[in-house]
C-alpha positions in Angstrom: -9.9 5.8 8.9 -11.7 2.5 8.6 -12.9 0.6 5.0 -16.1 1.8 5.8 -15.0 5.7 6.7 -13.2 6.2 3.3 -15.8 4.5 1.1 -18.1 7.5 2.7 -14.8 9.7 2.0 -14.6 9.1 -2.1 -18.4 9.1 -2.4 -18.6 12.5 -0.5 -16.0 13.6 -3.0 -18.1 12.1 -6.5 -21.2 13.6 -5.3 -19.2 16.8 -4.7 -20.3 17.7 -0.7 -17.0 18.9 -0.3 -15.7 22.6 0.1 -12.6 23.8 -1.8 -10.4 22.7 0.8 -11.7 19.4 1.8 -11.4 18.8 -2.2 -7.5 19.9 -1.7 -7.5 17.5 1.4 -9.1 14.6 -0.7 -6.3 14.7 -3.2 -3.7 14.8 -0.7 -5.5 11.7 0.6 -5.6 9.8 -2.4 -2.1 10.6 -2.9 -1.0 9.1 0.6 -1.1 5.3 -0.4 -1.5 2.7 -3.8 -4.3 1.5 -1.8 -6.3 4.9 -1.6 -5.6 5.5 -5.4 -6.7 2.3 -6.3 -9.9 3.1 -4.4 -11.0 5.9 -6.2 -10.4 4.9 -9.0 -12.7 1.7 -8.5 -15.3 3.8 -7.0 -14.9 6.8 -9.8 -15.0 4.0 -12.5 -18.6 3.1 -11.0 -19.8 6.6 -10.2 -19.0 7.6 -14.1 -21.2 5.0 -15.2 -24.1 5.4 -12.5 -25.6 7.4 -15.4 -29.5 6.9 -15.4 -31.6 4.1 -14.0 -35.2 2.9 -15.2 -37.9 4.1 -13.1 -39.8 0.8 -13.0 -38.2 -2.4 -12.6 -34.8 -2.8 -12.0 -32.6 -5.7 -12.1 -30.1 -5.3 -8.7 -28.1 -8.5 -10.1 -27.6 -8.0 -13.1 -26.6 -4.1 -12.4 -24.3 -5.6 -9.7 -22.0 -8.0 -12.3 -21.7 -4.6 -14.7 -20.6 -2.9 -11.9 -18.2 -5.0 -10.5 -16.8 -5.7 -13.7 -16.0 -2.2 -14.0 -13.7 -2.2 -10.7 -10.4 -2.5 -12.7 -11.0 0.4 -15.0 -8.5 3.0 -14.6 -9.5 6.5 -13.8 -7.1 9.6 -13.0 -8.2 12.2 -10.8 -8.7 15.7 -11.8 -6.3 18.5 -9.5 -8.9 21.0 -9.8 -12.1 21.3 -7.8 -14.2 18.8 -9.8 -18.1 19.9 -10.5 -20.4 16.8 -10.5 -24.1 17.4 -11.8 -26.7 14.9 -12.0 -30.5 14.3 -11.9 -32.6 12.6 -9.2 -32.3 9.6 -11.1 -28.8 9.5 -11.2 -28.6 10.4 -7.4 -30.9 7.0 -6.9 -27.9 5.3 -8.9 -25.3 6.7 -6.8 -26.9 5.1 -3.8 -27.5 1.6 -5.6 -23.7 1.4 -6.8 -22.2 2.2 -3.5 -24.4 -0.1 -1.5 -23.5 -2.6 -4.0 -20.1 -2.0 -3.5 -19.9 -1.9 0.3 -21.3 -4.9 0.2 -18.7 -6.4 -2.2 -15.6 -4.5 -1.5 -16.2 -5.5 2.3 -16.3 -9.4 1.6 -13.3 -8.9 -1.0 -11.1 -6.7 1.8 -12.0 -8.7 5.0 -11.8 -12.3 6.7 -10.7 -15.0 4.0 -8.6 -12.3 1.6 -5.6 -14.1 0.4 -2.8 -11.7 -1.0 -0.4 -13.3 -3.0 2.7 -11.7 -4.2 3.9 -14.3 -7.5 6.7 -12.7 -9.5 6.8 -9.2 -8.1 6.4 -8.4 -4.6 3.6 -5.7 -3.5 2.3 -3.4 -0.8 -0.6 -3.5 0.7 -2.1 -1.2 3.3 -4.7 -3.7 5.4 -7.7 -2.2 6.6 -6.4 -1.5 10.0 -3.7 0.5 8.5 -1.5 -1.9 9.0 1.2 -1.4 6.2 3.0 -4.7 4.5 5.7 -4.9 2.2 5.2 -9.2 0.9 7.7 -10.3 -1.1 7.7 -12.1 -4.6 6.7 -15.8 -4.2 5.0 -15.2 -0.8 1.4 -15.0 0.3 -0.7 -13.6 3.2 -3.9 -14.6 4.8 -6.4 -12.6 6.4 -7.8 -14.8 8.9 -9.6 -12.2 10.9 -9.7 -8.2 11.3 -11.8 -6.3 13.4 -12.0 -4.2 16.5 -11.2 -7.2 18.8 -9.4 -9.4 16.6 -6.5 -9.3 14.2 -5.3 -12.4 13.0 -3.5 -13.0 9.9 -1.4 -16.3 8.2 1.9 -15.8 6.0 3.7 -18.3 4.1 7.3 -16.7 2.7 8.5 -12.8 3.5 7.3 -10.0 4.7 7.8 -6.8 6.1 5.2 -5.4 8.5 4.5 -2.0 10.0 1.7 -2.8 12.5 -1.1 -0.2 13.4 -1.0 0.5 16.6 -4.6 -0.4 18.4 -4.8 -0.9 22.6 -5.5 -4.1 23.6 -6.2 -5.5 20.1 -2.9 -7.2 19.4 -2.1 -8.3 15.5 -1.0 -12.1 15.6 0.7 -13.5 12.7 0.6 -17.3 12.0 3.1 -19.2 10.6 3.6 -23.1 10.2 6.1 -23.4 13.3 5.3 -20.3 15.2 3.0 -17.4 16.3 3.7 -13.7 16.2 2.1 -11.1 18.3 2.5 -7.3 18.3 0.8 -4.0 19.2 2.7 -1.6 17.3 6.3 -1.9 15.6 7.9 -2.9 12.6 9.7 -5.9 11.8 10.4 -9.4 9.2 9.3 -12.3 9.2 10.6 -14.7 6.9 8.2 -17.7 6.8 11.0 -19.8 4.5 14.7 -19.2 6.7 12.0 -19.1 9.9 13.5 -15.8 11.2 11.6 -13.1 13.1 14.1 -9.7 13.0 12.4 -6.6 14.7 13.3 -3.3 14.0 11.0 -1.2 16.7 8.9 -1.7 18.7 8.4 -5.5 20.7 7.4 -8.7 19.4 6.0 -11.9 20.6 7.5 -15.2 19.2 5.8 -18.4 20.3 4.6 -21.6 19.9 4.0 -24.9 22.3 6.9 -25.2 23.9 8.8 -21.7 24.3 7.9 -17.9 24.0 10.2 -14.8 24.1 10.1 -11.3 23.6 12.2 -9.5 20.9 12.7 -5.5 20.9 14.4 -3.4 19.1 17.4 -5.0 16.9 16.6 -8.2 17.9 16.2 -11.2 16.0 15.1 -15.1 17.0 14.8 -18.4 14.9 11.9 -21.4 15.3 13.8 -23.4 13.0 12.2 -27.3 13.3 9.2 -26.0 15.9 12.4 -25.1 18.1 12.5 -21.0 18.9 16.2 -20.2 19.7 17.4 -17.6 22.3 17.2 -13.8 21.6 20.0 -12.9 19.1 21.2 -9.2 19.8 21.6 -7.3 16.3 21.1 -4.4 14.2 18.2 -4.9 11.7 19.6 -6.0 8.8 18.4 -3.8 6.0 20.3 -5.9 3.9 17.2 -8.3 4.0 14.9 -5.7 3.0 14.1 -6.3 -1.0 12.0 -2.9 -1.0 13.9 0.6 0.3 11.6 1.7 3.4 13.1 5.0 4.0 14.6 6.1 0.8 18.1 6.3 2.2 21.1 5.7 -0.9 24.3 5.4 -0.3 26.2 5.8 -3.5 23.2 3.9 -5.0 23.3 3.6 -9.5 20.7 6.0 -10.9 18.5 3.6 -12.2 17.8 1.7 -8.9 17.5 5.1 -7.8 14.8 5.8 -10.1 13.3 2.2 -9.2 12.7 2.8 -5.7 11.3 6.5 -6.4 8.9 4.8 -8.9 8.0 2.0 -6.4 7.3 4.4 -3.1 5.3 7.2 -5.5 3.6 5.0 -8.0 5.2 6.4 -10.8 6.4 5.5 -14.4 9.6 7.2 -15.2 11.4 6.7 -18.6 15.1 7.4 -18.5 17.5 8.0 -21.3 19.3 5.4 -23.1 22.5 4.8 -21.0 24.6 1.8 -21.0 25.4 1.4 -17.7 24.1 3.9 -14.6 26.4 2.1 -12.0 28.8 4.8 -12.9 25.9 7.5 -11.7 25.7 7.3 -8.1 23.5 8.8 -5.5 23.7 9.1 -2.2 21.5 11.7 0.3 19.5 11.2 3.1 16.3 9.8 3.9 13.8 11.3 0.6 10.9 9.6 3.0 8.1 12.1 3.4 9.2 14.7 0.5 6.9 15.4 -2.3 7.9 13.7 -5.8 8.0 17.4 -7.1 10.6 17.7 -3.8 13.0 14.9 -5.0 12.8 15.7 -8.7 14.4 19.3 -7.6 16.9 17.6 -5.8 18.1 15.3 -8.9 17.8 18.0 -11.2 20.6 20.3 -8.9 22.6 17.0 -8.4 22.4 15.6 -12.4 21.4 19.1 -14.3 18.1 16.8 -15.1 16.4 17.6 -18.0 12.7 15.9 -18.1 9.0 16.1 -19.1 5.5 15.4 -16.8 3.3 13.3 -19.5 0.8 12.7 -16.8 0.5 13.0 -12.9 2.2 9.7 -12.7 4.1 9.4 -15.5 7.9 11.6 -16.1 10.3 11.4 -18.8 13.5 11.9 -17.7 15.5 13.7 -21.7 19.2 14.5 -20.1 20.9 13.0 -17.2 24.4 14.6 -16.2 26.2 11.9 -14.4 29.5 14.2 -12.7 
């Protein structure tokens, strides 16, 4: 689903076109990623505001900066079907505000964005669907993205898992060295100048020398020089971010981090001097519900807790064995 797809997708949703179980498939949807929350709650934000507009003359600028300025303001969704009514005004509104917004969101998402991860590092979802993990002090370019081209710059870390899209490779530029894919996952680390893939293949050039890197493979263009293929297994250890929710005999509270991180939650836990004495280990959680994993801690630690909000749990007892 493109930008321009799941704009059509909340606004569906506000203007409540949807049956009872497209309305269940919406939530799922917003659920799936930061990036789709965040959405609708810009878009919902706007929408609760749309509430009249004058007849006569109307001023499309200055309607524009009170929209926009509304983009940050927080807005939960609702888990039941949620009944919109408004007037043929209001409808006129809804159509103002979202063409508004196209226009804006599309200049803000597109060609010249510059993501910039400072003192924490963030996940974004790029409009391809291209998922990127950028670390703290490190910062991302989008030079180009469409249909034909996908073109981005990075100075510092990341970790990419690249949309697959025939014959529309994503190139990533750094200062010593190009990076071409399809579809895989892998690092690039703009500052040690090391490419390590974890699936797929990727393409590692610049003027003098290209190679090919697969699966647990890793290469160097240390000084505009790329070194030979280095067989090895992907070093998660490199990872600052825990992809597949995997512990091994991990403390509780990173535990918790990582949960909080991958669902967008807020979790409180107990006062506890120190969790390294409360370890967890399972399998990969990747792909189970929130409501999924809490069951699992609660048979593991006899966890006590209450839900304050959709994203929010307080975790009262903790039974470290």
């Amino acid at each position: 689903m493109n930008y321009s797809d799941k704009l059509k997708y909340v606004q569906k949703y506000l203007t409540d076109e949807m049956t009872s179980s497209e309305k269940e498939s919406f939530v799922t949807w917003v659920d799936e990623s930061e990036e789709n929350k965040i959405l609708y709650e810009q878009l919902g934000g706007i929408w609760d505001n749309a509430t009249y507009i004058q007849s006569e003359e109307f001023n499309y600028e200055d309607a524009y900066n009170k929209h926009l300025s509304l983009l940050n303001k927080p807005k939960t969704i609702e888990r039941s079907a949620k009944i919109v009514k408004f007037n043929y005004f209001r409808s006129i509104a809804a159509v103002l505000v979202f063409a508004l917004l196209s226009i804006a969101v599309f200049k803000w998402s597109f060609d010249g964005q510059i993501i910039e991860a400072k003192e924490e590092s963030i996940f974004v979802t790029l409009e391809d669907g291209t998922n990127v993990w950028l670390d703290k002090d490190s910062k991302l370019q989008i030079s180009k993205m469409t249909e034909n081209s996908r073109l981005v710059k990075l100075v510092g870390k990341a970790f990419f898992d690249v949309a697959h899209q025939n014959n529309n490779p994503f190139k990533i530029e750094t200062k010593n060295a190009e990076i071409k894919v399809l579809g895989t996952k892998f690092l690039v680390d703009t500052k040690a100048e090391l490419v390590n893939v974890k699936e797929g293949k990727v393409e590692v050039s610049n003027q003098q020398k290209a190679v090919i890197l697969t699966k647990n493979q890793s290469v160097s263009f240390k000084d505009r020089v790329v070194s030979d293929i280095k067989d090895e297994t992907f070093n998660t250890n490199l990872l600052w971010f825990n992809e597949d929710l995997v512990f091994d005999n991990v403390a509780f509270d990173k535990v918790i981090s990582d949960i909080s991180k991958e669902y967008a939650l807020t979790i409180e836990l107990p006062e506890q001097n120190n969790w390294k004495n409360c370890g967890f280990t399972s399998g990969s959680l990747k792909g189970n519900t929130i409501e999924q994993i809490i069951m699992i801690l609660e048979i593991t630690y006899e966890l006590e807790y209450t839900k304050i909000s959709p994203n929010s749990y307080k975790f009262t007892k903790v039974n470290c064995k």
